[in-house]
N, C-alpha and C positions, 0 to 999 in steps of 0.2 A: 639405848638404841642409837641416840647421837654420835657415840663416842663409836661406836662398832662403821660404820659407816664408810669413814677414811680410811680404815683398816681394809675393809673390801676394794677401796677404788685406789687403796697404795698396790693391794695386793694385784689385782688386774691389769695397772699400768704395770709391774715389774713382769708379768707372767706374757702381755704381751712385747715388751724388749726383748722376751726371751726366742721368739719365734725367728724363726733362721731358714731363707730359701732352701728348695730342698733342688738337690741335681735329679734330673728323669731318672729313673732304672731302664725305663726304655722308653718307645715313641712309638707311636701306632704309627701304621702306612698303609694305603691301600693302593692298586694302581689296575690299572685292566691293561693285557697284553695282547697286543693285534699284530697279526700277522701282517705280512707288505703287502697284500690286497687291501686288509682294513678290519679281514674278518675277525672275532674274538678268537682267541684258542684259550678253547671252553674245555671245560673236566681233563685236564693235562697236569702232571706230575712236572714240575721245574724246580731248575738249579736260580735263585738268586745273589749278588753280591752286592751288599750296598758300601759304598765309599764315603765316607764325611769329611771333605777339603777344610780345610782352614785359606780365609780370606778370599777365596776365588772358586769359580767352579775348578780352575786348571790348579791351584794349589794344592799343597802336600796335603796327602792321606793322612789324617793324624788316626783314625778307626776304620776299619774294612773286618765285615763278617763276610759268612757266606751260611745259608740256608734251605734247605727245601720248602718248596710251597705247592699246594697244589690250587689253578685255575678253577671257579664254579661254569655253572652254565652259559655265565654273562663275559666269562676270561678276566674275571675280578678275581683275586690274590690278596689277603690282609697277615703282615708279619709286622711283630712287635720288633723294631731294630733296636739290640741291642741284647737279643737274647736266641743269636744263631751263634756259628763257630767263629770265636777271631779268627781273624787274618793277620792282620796289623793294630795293635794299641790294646787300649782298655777303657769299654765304650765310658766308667766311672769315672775314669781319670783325663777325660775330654775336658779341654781348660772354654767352656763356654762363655768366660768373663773377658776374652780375650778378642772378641770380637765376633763378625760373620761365619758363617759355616753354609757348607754347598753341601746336598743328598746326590750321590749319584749312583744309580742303580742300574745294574747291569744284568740281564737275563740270557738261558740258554734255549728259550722259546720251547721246551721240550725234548729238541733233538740236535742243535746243532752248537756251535760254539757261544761264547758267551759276547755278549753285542753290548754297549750301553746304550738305555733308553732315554741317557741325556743326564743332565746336573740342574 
């Protein structure tokens, strides 16, 4: 029983060296959309685009989808980014190691053009 022992705690140290960061496939987001009164716009069908800056909110686009989403009752929206249409990039191949990243998301509130809701 002795001898088996260091066998297990060689084999566990090697088997944890082997564990390797893994990149997102995607990111949850959730965000509530209010109209310029304040109100929610609730049970509404929208166009969104999200943009992911490198280094600044005003930096280069390195990934931009775009998705439909539809509003609940509350004007709450949940889209996994990274799993709507490109635009620009390859959400996989986002170099994360390489410093800050900016979300900035842009909506067409239902019916009009597409506005961002900030970075």
């Amino acid at each position: 029983m002795q001898s088996i022992r260091p066998f297990f705690v060689l084999l566990f140290l090697l088997a944890f060296l082997r564990v390797n960061a893994q990149i997102p496939q995607a990111i949850n987001y959730q965000s509530v959309v209010r109209a310029a009164t304040g109100s929610p716009i609730a049970n509404t069908s929208m166009a969104v685009i999200m943009e992911i800056h490198a280094g600044s909110p005003n930096g280069p686009v390195v990934y931009s989808e775009k998705a439909g989403v539809v509003t609940n009752q509350y004007g709450l929206f949940t889209h996994a980014i990274g799993t709507g249409s490109p635009i620009i990039g390859v959400f996989d191949a986002i170099p994360w190691q390489d410093g800050n990243f900016w979300l900035e998301v842009s909506t067409d509130g239902g019916n009009g053009p597409m506005m961002s809701m900030g970075a």
